[in-house]
VEXLOPA-231307 format. One record per residue (C-alpha): residue in one letter; z, y, x. Coordinates in steps of 0.1 Angstrom, whole numbers, plus 5000, padded with zeros to 4 digits. Layout:
N
AZYX ...
This chain:
403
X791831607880 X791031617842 X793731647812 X792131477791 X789131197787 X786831477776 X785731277744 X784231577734 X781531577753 X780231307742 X777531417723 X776331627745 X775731407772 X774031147748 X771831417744 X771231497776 X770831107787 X768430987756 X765730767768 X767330667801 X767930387815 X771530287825 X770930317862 X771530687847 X774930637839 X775430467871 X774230727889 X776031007870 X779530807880 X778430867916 X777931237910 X781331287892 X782831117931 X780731377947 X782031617919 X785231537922 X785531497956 X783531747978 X782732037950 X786532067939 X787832067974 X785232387982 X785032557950 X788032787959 X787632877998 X784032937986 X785233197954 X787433357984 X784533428008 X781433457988 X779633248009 X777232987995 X779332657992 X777132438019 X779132138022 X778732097982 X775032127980 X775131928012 X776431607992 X774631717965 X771831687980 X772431338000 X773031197966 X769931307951 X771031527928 X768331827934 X765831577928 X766631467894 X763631587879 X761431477905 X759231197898 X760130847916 X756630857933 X758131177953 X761031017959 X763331217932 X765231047902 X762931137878 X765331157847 X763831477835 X765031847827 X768231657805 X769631487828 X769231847849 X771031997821 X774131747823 X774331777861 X774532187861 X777432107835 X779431887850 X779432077884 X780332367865 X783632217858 X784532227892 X782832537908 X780232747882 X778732927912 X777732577928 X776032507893 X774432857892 X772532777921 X771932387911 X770332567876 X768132817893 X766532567916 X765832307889 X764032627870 X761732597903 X761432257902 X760232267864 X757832547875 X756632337906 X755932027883 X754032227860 X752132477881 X752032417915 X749332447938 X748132117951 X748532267988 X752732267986 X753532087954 X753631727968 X755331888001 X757932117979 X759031847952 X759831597985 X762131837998 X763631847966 X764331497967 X765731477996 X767631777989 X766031908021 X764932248003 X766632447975 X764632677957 X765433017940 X763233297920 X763033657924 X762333897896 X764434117890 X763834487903 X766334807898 X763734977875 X762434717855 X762834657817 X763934357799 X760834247798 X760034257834 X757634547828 X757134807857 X757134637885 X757034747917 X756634427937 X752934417943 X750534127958 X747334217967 X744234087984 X743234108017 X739934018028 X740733608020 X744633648024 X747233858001 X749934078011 X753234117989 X755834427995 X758234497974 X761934417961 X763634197942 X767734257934 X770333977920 X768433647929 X770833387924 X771033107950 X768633367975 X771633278003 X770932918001 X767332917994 X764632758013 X761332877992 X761033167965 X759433217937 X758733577935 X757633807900 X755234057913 X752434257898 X749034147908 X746134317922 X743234057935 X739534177943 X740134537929 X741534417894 X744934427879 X745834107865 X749434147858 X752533967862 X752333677884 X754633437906 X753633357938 X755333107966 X757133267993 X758833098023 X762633228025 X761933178061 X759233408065 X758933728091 X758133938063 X761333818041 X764533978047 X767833888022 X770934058021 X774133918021 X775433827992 X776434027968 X780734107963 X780433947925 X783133957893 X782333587888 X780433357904 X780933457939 X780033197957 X776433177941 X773833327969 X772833577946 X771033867970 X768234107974 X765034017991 X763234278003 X759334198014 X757234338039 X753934268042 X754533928040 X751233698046 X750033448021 X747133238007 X745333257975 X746432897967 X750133027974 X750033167936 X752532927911 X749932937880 X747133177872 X746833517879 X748933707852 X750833447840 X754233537852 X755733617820 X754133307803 X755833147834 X759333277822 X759033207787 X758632807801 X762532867813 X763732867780 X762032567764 X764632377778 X768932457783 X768232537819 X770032847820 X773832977819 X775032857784 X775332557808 X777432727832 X779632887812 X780332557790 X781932397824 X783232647832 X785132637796 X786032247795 X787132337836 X789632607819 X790632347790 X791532087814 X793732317835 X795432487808 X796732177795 X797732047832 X799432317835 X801232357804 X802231997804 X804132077841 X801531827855 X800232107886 X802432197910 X805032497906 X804432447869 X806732367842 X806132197805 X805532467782 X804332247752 X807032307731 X806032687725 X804932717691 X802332947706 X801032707735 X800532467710 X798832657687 X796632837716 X795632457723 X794332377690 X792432657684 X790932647718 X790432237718 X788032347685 X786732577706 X785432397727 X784632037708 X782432327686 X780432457717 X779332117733 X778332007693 X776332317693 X775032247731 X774231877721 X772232007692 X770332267712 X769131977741 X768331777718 X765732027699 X764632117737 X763531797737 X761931727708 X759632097714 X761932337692 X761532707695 X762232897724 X765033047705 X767032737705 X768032787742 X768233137738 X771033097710 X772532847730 X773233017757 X774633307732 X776933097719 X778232897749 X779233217767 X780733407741 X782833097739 X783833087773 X784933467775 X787433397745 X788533047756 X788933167793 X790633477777 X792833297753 X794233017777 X795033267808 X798133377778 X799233047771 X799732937803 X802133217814 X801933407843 X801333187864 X797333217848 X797033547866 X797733367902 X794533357923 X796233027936 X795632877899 X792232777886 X792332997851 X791733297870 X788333187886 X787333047857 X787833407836 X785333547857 X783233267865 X782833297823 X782433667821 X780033637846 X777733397823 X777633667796 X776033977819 X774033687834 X770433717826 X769333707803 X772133917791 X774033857757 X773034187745 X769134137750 X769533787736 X770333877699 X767834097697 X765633857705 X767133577678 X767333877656 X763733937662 X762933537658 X765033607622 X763033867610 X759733777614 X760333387606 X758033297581 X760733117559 X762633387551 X762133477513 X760233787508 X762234137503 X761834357473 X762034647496 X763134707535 X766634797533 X767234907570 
């Protein structure tokens, strides 16, 4: 249940809907049902346990929803990575880590589209469709740098087959995931060729995954370790050329696939709830709205927000028209550092009541926290818009270097 009409996401969503046609919208009033319905009555008994929230992808999936990239010829939507974008969102308002896992497999989709292997591609992007397979990447490792660098993950030839050992820590949606794209450095035919994802079936003898991970925020979004063991696969199981794995990466952030969106739900979600609760509309609360410093907390926060989903309309928008990199990168910056303080800032104007588990706020604090250590993390992002900055060839030329 929403405060509010949420005009102000309008823009956004225009964004994310341009060049559809209006079976779009009708289809996105279905999802808000499913939203609505299924995701909202899970979201909490899945933030208590951890576990993956099953019965949400479930409908999710029935409706079509991790498909909606997927061309119509595979049986998918085909609305493209904006309409993806507006679906993580508005999932997010209901339960972030069920959108954490929605935005991780649409970042496989994207990479299945784009470099798949003719021997799985047609097979993998029907199961998305269907909503019969949920993918999930692995590339993280304990020791690795920012820049995935040092990895110990290695696939390497064997006669005509390759072997992959290694493992992989924090892969969100690992819990519910059916295939896995894993980062791993590559040794083929007694040559290094570097960085490169390959396919791996969750299901395999040589795959093993944790249970999930006791999280700050997002609890309920599969993230795991995977450790590989010899695990068995074909040359034609490689996603892309050898040594393309970090080229691969880069390809996540042409588009607003990545937690910005998460943490914007997750923000409106907060908004919505603040003012139920303040206006003595949820149970076992009482109106509030005549605190000078409720209604001031609810101004500056409604800015807040209206400001970050002008900013995330902006961004999809660029995405789409083939803007820098950056653009998502900033994006994402900006939507979570938003959430922490709006999260932050309406758990005090709602009274103590905010610091119940049994209320909403308090998920949603950490569930917004969780987007800023999310990689990639807030701290490695503005170095990386600082770098963009500095080396932009508009900037006007300096008389010295005044570091």
């Amino acid at each position: 249940m929403n405060f509010s009409h949420q005009n102000y996401r309008d823009q956004f969503v225009a964004a994310c809907l341009t060049g559809l046609p209006g079976t779009a919208e009708n289809w996105f009033r279905r999802l808000d049902e499913v939203v609505d319905g299924v995701v909202v009555a899970e979201a909490v008994s899945a933030d208590a346990t951890g576990e993956p929230p099953l019965r949400s992808l479930s409908a999710l999936g029935d409706l079509g929803a991790l498909g909606v990239q997927v061309p119509a010829e595979y049986g998918g939507l085909g609305f493209g990575d904006g309409a993806a974008c507006l679906v993580v969102e508005r999932v997010a308002q209901a339960c972030a880590s069920t959108a954490a896992i929605l935005m991780f497999h649409y970042q496989v989709v994207r990479r299945t589209l784009a470099f798949g292997a003719d021997s799985w591609r047609d097979d993998d992007l029907r199961g998305f469709a269907t909503g019969s397979l949920i993918g999930a990447s692995a590339w993280t490792e304990r020791a690795t740098t920012k820049n995935k660098e040092n990895l110990q993950t290695r696939l390497r030839s064997q006669g005509s087959r390759l072997t992959l050992d290694g493992e992989k820590t924090f892969c969100t949606g690992l819990s519910a995931a059916g295939v896995v794209h894993v980062l791993a450095e590559t040794e083929l035919d007694g040559g290094r060729q570097g960085a490169t994802f390959v396919r791996v079936d969750a299901k395999d003898p040589g795959v093993r995954i944790s249970a999930p991970y006791p999280l700050l925020g997002l609890r309920a979004s599969g993230t795991a370790s995977v450790e590989l063991r010899g695990v068995d696969l074909a040359p034609t199981d490689l996603v892309g050329e050898p040594g393309s794995g970090r080229a691969l990466m880069g390809h996540n952030h042409e588009v607003c696939l990545n937690p910005g969106l998460l943490a914007l739900g997750a923000a409106a979600g907060a908004f919505e709830d603040a003012c139920l609760m303040v206006t003595g509309r949820l149970a076992d609360t009482q109106p509030r709205t005549g605190a000078e410093q409720v209604r001031a907390s609810l101004a500056d926060t409604l800015v807040s927000v209206e400001t970050s989903y002008a900013y995330a309309a902006l961004a999809v928008a660029a995405c789409a028209d083939g803007a820098s990199p950056v653009v998502s990168s900033k994006f994402k910056l900006q939507a979570s550092a938003a959430a922490e303080e709006i999260t932050g800032a309406l758990l005090h104007t709602v009274g103590s009541r905010g610091f119940l588990s049994t209320f909403p706020l308090e998920r949603r604090l950490r569930d917004a926290r969780a987007t800023a250590l999310m990689g990639p993390s807030n701290s490695l992002i503005r170095d990386r818009i600082t770098d963009h900055l500095l080396t932009t060839d508009t900037l006007p030329e300096a008389d010295h270097d005044q570091r």
